[in-house]
N, C-alpha and C positions, 0 to 999 in steps of 0.2 A: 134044682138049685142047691139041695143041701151037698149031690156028689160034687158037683163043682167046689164046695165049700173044702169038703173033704177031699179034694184033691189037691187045693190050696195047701191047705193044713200039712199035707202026708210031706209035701215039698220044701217045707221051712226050712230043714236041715240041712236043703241046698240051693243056697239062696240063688246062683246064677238062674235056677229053672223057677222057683217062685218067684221073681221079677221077673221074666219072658212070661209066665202065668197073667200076673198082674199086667205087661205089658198090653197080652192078647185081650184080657180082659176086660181093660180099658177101652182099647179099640174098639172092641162089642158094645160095650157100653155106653158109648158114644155115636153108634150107629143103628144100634136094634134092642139094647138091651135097657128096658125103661129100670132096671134098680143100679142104684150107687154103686160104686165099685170100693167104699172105705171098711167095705168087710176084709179086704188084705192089709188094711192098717193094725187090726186089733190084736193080733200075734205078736208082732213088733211094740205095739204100745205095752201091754200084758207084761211083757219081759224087758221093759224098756232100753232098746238095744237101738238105740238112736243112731247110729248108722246104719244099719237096717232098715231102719221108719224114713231115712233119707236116700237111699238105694230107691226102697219101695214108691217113695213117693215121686221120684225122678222117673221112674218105669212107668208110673203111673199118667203122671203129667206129658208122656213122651206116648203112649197108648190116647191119651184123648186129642191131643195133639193133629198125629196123625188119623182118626177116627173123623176128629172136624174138617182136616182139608179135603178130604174122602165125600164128607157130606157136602162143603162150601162147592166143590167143583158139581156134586149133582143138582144144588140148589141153583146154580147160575143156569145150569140145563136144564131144570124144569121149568122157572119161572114162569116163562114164556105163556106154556103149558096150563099153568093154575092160571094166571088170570086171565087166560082166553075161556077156561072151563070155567071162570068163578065170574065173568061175564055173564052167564044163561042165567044166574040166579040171582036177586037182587041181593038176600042176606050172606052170601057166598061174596060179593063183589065188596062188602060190605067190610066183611073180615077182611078181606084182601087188603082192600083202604087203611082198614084200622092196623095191620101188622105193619105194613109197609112204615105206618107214622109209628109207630112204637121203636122200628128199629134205627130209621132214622133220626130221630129223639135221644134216645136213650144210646144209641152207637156202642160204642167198645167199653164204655163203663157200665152200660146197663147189661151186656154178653158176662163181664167179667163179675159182675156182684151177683149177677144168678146164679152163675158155673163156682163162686165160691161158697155158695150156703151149704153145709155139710148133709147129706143124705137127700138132698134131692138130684133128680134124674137129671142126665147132661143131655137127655135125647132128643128132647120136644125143644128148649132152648137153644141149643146149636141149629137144627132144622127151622126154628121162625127167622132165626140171625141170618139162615144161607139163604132160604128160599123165598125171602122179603126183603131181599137186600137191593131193591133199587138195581138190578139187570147190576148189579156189582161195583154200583159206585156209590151205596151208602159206606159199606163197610170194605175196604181194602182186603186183600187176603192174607200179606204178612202180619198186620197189624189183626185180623179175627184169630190168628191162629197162636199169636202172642200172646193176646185175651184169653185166649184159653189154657194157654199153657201155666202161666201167674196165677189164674185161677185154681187151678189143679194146685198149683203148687201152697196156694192160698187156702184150703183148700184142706190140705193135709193140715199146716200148721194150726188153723183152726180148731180141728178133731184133738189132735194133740193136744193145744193149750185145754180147752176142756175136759179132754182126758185125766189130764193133770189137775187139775182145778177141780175136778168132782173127784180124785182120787182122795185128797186132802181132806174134802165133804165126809166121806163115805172109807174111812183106813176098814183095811182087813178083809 
């Protein structure tokens, strides 16, 4: 983790490659990677180079973006799958039940307030959205991958407002 950090870092000076950074990132992030990906926001915040913090966060929201429609197409493929395997177990059929109603419920506004709370993981929350989505017609796929992208972008602005807001707290 830390050389990935380090590799971030070493890249600033050229932002086309630290946004494809961030890009890749995100993607990972969104597909295997259980931590946040607004550790490439804190260099751009630091030096408050707010086109930079808006490059980044466009790379970024465009990285999970693509990372969810990647998962949304394997969760329609697996479905099937998990709840014929979550058939053999009672407490297993269980969860199935209970995912299935959370995402129907909660739909695109509940995808979109999880993927905006700052430092939590986009991994397990895209993956319950794809793979308990109703064989694909609780949640539309232009419309999850909308949700995700507003989020991301939601997302940043977040980080930022607080940034700012605990800078003012905390000068020097």
């Amino acid at each position: 983790m830390v050389d990935l950090v380090q590799i971030l870092l070493d890249s600033y000076n050229t932002p086309w490659i630290y946004m494809l950074l961030a890009f890749g990132y995100a993607i990972l992030a969104a597909i295997v990677l259980p931590i946040p990906i607004e550790i490439a926001l804190i260099k751009p915040l630091s030096d408050q180079n707010f086109g930079f913090l808006l490059g980044t966060g466009l790379a970024i929201a465009a990285g999970k973006t693509l990372g969810a429609w990647l998962i949304f197409i394997f969760g329609l493929n697996i479905e099937g799958s998990v709840k014929k395997w979550s058939g053999r177990w009672r407490v297993a059929a269980w969860v199935v039940v209970k995912a299935e109603k959370l995402v129907k419920k909660t739909g695109y506004s509940g995808l979109y307030l999880l993927l905006s709370i700052p430092g939590m993981s986009d991994t397990i929350p895209i993956y319950v959205y794809s793979v308990f989505n109703a064989e694909g017609k609780a949640l539309e796929r232009n419309m999850f991958l909308l949700a995700n992208f507003l989020a991301a972008l939601n997302r940043v602005a977040i980080l930022g407002a607080i940034w700012f807001v605990a800078k003012g707290f905390f000068p020097g």
